[in-house]
Structures are given as structure tokens and as C-alpha cells.
TISE-886354 format. One record per residue: residue number from 0; residue in one letter; x, y, z of N, C-alpha, C in turn. Coordinates in pm, 1 decimal. Layout:
BEGIN
{NUM, 'A', {X, Y, Z}, {X, Y, Z}, {X, Y, Z}}
...
***
This chain:
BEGIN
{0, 'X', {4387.3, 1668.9, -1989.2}, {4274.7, 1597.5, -1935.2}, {4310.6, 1453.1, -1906.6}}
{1, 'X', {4387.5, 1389.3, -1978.5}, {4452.3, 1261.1, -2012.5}, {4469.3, 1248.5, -1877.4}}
{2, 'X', {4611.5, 1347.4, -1809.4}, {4702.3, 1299.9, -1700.6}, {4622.1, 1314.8, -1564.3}}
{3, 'X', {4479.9, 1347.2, -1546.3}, {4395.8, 1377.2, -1451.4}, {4388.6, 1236.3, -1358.7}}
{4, 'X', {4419.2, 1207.5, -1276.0}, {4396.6, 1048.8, -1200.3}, {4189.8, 1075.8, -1104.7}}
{5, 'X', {4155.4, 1016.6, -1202.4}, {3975.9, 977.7, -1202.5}, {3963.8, 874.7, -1107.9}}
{6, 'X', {3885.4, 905.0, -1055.6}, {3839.1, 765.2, -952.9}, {3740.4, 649.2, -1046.8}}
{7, 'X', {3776.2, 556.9, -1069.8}, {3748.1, 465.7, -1119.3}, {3596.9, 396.0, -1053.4}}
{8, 'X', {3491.4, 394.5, -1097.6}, {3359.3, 370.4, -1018.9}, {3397.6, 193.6, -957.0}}
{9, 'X', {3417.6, 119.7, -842.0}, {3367.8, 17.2, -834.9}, {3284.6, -89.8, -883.0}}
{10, 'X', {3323.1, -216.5, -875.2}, {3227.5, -306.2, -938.3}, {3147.7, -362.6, -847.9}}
{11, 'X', {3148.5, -349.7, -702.5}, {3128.4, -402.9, -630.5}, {3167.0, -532.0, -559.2}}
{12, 'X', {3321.3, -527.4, -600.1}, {3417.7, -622.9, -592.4}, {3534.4, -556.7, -437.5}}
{13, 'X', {3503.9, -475.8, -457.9}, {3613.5, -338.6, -361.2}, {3657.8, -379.4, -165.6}}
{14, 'X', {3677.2, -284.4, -176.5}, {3767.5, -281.3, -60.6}, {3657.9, -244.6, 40.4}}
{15, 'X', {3619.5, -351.9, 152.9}, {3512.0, -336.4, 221.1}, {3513.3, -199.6, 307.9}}
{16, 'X', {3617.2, -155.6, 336.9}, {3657.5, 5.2, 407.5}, {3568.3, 67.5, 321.4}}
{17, 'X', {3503.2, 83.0, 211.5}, {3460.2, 217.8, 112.1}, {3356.6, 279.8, 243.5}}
{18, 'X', {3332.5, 390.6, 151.5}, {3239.7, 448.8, 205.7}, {3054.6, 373.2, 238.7}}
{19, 'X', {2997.3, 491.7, 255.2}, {2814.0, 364.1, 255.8}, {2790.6, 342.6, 125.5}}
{20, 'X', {2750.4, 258.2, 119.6}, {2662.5, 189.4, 17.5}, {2530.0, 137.3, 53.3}}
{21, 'X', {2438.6, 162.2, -85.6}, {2317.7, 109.1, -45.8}, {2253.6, 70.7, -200.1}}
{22, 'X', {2180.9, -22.8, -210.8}, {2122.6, -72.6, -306.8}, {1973.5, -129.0, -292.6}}
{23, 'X', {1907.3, -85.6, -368.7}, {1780.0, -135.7, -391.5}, {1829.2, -287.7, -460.2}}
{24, 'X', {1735.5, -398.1, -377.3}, {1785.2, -529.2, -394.9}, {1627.2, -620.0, -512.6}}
{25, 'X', {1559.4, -542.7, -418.6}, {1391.9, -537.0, -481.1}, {1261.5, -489.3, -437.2}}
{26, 'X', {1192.1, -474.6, -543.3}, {1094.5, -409.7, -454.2}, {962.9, -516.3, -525.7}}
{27, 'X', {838.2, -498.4, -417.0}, {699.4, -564.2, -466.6}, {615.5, -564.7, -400.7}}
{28, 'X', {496.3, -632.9, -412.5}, {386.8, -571.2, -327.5}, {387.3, -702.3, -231.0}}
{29, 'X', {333.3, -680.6, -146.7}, {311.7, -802.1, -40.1}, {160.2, -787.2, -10.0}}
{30, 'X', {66.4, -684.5, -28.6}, {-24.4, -730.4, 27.5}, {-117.2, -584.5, -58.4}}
{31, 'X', {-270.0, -633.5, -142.3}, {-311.2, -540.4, -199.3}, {-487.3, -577.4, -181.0}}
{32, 'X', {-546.0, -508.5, -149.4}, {-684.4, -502.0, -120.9}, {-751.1, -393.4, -155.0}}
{33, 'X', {-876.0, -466.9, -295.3}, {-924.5, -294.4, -305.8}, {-1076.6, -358.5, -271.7}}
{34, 'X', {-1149.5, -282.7, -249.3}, {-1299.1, -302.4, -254.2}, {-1421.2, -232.5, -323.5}}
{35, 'X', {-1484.2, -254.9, -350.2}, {-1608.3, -139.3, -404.9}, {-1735.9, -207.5, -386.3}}
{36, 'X', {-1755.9, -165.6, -249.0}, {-1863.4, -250.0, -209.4}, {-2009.1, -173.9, -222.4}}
{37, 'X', {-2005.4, -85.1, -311.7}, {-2144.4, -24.1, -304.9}, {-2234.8, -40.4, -506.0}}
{38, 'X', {-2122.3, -119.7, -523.5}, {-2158.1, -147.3, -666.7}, {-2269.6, -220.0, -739.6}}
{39, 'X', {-2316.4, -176.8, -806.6}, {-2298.4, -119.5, -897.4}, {-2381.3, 7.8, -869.5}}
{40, 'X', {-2465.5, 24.6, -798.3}, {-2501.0, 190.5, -722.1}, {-2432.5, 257.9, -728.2}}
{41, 'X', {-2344.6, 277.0, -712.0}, {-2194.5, 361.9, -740.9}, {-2161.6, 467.3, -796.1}}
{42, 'X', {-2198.5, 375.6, -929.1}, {-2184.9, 463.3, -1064.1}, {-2255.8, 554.7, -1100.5}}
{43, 'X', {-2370.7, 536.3, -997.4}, {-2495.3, 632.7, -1039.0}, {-2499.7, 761.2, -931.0}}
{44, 'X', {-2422.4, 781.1, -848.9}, {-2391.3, 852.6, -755.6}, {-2329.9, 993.9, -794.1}}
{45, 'X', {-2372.7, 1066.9, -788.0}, {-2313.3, 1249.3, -838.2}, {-2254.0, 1311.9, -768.0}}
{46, 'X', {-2236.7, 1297.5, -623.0}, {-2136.6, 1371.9, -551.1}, {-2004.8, 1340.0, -506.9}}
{47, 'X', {-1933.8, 1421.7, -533.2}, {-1781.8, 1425.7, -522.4}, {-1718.6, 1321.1, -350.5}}
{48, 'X', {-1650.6, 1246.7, -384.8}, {-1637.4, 1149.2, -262.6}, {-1528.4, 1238.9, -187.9}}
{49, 'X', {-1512.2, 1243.1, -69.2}, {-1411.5, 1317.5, 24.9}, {-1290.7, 1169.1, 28.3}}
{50, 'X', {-1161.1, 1234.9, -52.3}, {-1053.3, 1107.9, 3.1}, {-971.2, 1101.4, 68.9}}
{51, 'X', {-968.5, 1007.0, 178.6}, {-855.2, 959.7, 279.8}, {-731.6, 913.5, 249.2}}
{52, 'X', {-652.4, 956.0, 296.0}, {-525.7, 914.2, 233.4}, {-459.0, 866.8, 402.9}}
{53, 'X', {-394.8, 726.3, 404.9}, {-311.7, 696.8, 538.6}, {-222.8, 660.5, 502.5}}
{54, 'X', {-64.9, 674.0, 580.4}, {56.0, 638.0, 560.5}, {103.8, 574.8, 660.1}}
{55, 'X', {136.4, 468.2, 669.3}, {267.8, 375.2, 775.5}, {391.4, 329.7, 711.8}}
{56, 'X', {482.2, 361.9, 739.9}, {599.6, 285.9, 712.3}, {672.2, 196.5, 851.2}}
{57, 'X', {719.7, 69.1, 743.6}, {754.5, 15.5, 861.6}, {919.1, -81.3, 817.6}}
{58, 'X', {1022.1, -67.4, 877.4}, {1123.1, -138.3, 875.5}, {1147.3, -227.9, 937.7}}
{59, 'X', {1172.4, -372.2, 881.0}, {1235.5, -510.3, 952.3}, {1368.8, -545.8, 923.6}}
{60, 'X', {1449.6, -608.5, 966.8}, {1591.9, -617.9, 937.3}, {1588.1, -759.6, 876.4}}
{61, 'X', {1599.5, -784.2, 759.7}, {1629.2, -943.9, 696.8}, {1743.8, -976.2, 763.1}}
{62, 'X', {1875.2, -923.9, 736.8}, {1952.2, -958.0, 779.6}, {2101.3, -878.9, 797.0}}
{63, 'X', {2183.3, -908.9, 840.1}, {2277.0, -762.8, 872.3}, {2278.0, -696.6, 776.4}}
{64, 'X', {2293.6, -690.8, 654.6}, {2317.1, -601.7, 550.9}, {2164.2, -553.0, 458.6}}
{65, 'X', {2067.2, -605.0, 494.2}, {1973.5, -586.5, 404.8}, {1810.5, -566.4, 487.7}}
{66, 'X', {1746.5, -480.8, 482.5}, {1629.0, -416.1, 527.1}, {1530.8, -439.0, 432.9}}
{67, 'X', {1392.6, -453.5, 506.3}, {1301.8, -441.9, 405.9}, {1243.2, -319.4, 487.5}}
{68, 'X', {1132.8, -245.6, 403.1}, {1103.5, -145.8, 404.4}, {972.2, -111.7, 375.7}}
{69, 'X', {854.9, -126.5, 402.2}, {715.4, -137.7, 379.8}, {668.4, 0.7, 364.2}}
{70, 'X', {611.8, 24.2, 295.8}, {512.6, 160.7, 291.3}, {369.9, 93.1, 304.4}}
{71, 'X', {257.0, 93.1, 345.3}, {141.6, 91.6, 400.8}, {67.6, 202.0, 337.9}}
{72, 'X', {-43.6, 179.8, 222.0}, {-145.9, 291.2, 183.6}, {-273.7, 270.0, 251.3}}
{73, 'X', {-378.2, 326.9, 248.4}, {-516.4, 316.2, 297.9}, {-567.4, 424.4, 261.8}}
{74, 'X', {-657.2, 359.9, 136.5}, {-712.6, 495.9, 81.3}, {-887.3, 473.8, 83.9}}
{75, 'X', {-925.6, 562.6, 147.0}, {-1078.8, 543.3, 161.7}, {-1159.8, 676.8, 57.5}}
{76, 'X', {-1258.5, 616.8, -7.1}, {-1305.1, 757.4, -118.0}, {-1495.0, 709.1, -63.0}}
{77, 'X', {-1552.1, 830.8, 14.6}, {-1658.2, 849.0, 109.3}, {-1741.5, 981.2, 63.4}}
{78, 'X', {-1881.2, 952.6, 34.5}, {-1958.9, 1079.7, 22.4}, {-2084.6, 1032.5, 87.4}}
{79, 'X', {-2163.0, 1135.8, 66.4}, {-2294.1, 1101.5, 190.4}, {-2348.7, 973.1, 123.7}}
{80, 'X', {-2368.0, 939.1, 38.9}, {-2404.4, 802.8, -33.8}, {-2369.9, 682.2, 33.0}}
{81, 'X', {-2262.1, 648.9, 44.2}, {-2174.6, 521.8, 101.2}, {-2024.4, 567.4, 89.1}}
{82, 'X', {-1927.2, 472.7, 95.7}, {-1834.4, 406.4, 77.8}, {-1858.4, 431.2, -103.0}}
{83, 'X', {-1735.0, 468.6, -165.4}, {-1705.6, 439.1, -300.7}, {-1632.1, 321.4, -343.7}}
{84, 'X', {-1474.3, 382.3, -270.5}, {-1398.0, 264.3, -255.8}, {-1291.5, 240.3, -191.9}}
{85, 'X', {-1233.0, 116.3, -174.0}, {-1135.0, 149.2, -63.6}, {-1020.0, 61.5, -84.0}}
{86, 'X', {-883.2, 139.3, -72.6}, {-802.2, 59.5, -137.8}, {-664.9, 39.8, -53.9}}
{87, 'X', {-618.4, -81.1, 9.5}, {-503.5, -110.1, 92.6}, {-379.5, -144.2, 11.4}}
{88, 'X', {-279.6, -98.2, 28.1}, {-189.6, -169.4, -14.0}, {-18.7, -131.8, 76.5}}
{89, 'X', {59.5, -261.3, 104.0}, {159.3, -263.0, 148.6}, {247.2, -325.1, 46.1}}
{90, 'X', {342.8, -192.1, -13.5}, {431.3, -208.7, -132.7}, {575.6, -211.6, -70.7}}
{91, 'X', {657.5, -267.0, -37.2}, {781.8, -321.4, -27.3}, {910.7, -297.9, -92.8}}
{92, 'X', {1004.0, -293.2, -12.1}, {1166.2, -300.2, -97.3}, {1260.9, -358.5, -0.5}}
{93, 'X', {1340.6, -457.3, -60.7}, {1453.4, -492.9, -16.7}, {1602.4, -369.8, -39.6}}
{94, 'X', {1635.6, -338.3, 79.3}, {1791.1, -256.7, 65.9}, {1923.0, -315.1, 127.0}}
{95, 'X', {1967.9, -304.6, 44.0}, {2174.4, -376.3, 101.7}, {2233.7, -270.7, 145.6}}
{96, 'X', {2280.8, -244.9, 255.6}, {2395.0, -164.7, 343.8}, {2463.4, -195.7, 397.3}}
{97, 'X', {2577.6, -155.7, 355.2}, {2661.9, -195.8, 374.2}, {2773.3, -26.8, 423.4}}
{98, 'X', {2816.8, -27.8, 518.6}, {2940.0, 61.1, 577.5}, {2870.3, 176.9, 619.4}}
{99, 'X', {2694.1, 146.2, 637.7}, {2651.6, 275.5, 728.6}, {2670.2, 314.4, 812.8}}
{100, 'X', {2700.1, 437.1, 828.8}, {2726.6, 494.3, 1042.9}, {2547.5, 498.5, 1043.4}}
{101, 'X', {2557.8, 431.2, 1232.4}, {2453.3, 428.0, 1248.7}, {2296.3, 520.2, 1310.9}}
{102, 'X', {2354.9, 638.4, 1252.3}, {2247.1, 759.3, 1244.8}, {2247.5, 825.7, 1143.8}}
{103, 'X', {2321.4, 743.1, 1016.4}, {2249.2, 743.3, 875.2}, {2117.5, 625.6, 890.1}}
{104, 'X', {2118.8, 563.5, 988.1}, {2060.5, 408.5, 920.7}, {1905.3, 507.4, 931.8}}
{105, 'X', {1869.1, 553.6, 1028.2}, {1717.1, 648.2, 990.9}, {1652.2, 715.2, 888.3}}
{106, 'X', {1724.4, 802.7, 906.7}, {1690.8, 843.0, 779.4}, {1688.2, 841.5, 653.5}}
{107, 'X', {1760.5, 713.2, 659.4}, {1786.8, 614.3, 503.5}, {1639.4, 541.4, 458.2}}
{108, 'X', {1639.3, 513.6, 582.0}, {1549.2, 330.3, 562.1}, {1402.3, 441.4, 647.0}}
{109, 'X', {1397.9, 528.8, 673.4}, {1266.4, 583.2, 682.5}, {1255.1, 726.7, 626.9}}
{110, 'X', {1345.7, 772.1, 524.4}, {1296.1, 879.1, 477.0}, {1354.9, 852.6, 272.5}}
{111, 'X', {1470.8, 813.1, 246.5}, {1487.2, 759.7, 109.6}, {1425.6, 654.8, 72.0}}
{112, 'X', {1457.3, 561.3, 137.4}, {1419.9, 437.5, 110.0}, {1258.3, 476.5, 23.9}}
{113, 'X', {1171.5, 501.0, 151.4}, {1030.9, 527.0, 91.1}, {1001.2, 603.6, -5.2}}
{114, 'X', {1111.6, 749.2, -19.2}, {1110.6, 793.2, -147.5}, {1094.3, 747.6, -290.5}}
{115, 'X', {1194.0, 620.5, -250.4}, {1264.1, 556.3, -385.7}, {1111.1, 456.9, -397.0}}
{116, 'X', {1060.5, 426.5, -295.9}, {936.1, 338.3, -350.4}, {764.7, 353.2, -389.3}}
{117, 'X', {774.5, 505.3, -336.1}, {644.1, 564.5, -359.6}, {617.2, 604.4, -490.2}}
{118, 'X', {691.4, 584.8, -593.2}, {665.2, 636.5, -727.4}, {584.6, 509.2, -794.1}}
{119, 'X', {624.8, 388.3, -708.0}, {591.4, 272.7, -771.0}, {450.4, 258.0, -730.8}}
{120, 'X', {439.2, 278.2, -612.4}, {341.9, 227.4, -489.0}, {250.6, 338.9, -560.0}}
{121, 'X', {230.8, 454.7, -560.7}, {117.7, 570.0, -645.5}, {107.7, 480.9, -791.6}}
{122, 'X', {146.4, 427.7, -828.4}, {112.5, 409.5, -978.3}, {17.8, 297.6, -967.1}}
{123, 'X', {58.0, 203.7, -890.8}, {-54.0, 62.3, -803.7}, {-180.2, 117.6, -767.6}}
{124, 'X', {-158.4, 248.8, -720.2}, {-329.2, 258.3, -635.2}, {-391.7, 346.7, -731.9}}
{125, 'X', {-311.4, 388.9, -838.2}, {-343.8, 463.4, -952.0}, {-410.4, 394.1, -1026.2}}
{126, 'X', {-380.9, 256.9, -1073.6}, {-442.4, 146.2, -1157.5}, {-553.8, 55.0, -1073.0}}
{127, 'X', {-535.6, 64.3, -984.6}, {-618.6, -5.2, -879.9}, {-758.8, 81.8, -830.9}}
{128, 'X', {-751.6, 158.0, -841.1}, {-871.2, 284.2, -848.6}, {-955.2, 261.9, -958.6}}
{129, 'X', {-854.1, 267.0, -1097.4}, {-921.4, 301.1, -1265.6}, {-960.8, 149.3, -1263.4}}
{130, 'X', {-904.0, 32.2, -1196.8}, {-982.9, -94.8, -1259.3}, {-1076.6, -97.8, -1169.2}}
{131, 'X', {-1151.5, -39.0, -1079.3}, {-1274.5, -66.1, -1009.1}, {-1371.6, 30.9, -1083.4}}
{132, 'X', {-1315.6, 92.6, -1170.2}, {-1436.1, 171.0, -1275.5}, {-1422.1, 310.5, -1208.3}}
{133, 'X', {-1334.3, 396.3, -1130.2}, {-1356.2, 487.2, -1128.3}, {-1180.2, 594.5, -1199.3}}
{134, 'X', {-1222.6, 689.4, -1202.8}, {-1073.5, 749.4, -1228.6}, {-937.2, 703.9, -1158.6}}
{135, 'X', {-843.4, 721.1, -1206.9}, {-693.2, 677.1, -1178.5}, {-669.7, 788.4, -1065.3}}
{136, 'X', {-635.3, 768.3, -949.0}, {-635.4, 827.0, -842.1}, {-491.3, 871.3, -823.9}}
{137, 'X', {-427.4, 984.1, -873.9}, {-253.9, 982.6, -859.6}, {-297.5, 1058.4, -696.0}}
{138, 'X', {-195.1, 1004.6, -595.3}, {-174.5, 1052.9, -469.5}, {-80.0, 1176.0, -503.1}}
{139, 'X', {-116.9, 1283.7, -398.9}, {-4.8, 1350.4, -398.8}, {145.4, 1284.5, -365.7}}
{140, 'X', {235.2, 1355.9, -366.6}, {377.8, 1329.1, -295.9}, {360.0, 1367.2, -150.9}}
{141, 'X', {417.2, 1292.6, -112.2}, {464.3, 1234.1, 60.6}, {593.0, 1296.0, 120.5}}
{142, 'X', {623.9, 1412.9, 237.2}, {737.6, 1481.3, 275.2}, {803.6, 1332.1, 375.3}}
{143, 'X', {849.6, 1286.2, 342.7}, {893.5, 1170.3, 439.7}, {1004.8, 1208.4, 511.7}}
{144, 'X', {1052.8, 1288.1, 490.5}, {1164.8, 1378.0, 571.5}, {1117.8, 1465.4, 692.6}}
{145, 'X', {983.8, 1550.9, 643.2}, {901.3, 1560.4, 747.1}, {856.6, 1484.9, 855.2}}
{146, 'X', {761.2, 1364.4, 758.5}, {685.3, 1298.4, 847.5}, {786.5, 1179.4, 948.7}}
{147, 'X', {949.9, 1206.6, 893.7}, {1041.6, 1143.5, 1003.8}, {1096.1, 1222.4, 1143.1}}
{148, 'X', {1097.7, 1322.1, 1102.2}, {1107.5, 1435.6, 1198.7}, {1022.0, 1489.1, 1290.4}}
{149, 'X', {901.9, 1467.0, 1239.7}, {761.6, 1458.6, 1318.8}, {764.9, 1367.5, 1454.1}}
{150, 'X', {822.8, 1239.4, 1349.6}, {786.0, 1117.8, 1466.4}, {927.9, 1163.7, 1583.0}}
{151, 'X', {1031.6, 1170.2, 1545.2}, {1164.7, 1199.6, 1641.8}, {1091.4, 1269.1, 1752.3}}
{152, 'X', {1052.3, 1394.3, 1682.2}, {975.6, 1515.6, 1821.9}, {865.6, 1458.7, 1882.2}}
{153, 'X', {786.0, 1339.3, 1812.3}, {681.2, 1298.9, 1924.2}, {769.7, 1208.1, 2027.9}}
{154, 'X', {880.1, 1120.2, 1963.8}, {956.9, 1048.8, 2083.1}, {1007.3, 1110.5, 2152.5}}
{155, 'X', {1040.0, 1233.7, 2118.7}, {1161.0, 1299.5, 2238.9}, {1016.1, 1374.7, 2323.8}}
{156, 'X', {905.4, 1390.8, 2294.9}, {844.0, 1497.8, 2413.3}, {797.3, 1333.8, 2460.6}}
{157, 'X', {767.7, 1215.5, 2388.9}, {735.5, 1137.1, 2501.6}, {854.6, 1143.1, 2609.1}}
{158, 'X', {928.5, 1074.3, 2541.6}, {1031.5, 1043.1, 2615.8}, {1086.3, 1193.8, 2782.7}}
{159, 'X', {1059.8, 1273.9, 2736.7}, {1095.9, 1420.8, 2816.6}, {975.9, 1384.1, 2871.2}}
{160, 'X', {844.1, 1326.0, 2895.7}, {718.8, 1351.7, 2930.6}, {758.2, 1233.8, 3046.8}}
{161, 'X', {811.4, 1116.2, 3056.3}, {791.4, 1007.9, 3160.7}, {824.0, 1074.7, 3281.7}}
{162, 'X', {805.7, 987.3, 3361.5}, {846.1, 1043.2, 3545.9}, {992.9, 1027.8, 3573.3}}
{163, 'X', {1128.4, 1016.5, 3482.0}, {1251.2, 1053.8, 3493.0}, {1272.3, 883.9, 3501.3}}
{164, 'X', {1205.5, 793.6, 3453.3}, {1224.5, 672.3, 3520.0}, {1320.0, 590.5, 3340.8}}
{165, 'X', {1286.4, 493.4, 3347.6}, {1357.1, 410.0, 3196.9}, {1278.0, 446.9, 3122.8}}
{166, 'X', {1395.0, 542.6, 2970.7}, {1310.5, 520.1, 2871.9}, {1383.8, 505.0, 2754.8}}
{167, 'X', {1340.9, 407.2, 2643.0}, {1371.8, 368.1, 2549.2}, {1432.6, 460.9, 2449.6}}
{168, 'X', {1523.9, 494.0, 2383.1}, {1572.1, 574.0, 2262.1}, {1486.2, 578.1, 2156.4}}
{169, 'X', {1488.1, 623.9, 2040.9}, {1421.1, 627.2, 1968.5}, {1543.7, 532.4, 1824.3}}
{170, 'X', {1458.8, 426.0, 1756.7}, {1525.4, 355.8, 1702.0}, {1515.3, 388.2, 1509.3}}
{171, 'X', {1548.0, 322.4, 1426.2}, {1522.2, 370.2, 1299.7}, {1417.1, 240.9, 1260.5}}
{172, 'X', {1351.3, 200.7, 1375.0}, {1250.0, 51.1, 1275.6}, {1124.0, 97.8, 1383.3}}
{173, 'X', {1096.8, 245.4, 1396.4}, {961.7, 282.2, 1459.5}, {880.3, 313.9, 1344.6}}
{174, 'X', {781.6, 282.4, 1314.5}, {694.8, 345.0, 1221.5}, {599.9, 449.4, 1218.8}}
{175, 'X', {609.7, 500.7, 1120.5}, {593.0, 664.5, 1104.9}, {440.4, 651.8, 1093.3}}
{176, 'X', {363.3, 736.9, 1188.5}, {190.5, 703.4, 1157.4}, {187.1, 826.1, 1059.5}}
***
């Protein structure tokens, strides 16, 4: 076992040739809005609220090596009564890449990336629900692999749909409705 030659993990000191790399640099919220504007009536209300759940993601480039990465919630909770409550939030991450080919960069930064940040971002609207006085709202899980593949096929039938004239590619900083 001794004489086995192991690849030695990097310190991040290495030989810029390596393969991709990517690092979560940070993540946080940038922007959180809840409301409960029917309060304190609210509480006295017996029927089950119907809930909305909306998703945007959106990618900006800080700078050559590092992306931020927005996930966008919008959660609306509605029964014949009013409005219960309604809760926005755009939860964030900084990523470092470094030696990506560039049709990894998509599905990185719009289908992992958001992976890696929705565990955080559900736990926010989870606590953000229970402090307006109603139950802790866990969201389901999000196919973001899907909902990236979704968007590709709506660009390519746009794109197949114009009059044969200029049309734009489809890039990895479109956001996924």
C-alpha cells in the first residue's frame, strides 16, 4: 500500500493548468421582505391558504474568476379571506472559477451553484414564515437541472421561431423563470 504513488490533494498553491475548480467564496442574503398584512385577523382565519411558490435565478460576473449567483423566492400564502403572507427573498453566493471550459460555465452557475444555495435560502423562508406567527414553511426541493433545460428548449424554439434573421445564442447569465 506504502509504494502506491497517491495524488496528493492541492493547497491551492498549484499549477494553474489543473483541472476546473470552483469554490463557494460566500454566500448571504441581499434582499428579504416578508409581510403579513392582514394581521392580526389572520389568526382567526380557518381555511387552509393555497401557496405560491416563484423561482428566478440570476447570474452576474464580479469578475473573471468569480460569479455571483442569486436565487430569487416569492412566496405568496392566499385563501378566500385575504392575503396571509408574503415572503421575498434574494439569497446569494459568491463562486471562484477558475480553468472552466466554457459549456461547463451553465450548468455550473445555473444548475449547482443554486443547488449548493437552496438549502440555506429554504431555511430563511422557513424562519421567516414561523416569525410572522404562522408555521415554518419548508419549500419543497427545486429540479434546477430541469428548470435549466427547460429554459435552453424555450431559447432554441425561440431562436428556430425568428424569420432566419440575427439571433442571439443562448448564454449561461439568462435567468431561469
Amino acid at each position: 500500500m506504502a509504494d502506491q504513488d497517491l495524488p496528493t490533494p492541492g493547497n491551492g498553491s498549484g499549477d494553474s493548468n489543473e483541472g476546473p475548480q470552483a469554490a463557494t467564496l460566500a454566500q448571504y442574503i441581499k434582499d428579504l421582505s416578508i409581510e403579513n398584512p392582514n394581521s392580526p385577523q389572520v389568526y382567526q382565519w380557518q381555511e387552509q391558504p393555497r401557496v405560491d411558490v416563484q423561482f428566478n435565478i440570476d447570474v452576474a460576473r464580479v469578475s473573471d474568476e468569480v460569479h455571483e449567483v442569486t436565487i430569487k423566492l416569492e412566496v405568496s400564502a392566499r385563501s378566500d379571506s385575504g392575503v396571509q403572507f408574503l415572503v421575498e427573498l434574494s439569497y446569494a453566493g459568491l463562486f471562484g472559477l477558475r480553468n472552466f471550459p466554457d459549456e461547463a460555465m451553465g450548468p455550473f452557475l445555473l444548475v449547482e451553484a443554486p443547488r449548493l444555495l437552496f438549502p440555506f435560502a429554504r431555511q430563511i423562508m422557513a424562519d421567516a414564515t414561523q416569525n410572522t406567527g404562522f408555521p415554518p414553511l419548508l419549500l419543497d426541493g427545486i429540479d434546477f437541472g430541469a428548470a435549466y433545460i427547460a429554459q435552453l428548449q424555450a431559447q432554441q424554439a425561440q431562436q428556430s421561431g425568428s424569420d432566419g434573421g440575427e439571433s442571439e445564442a443562448p448564454t449561461d447569465e439568462t435567468p431561469i423563470n
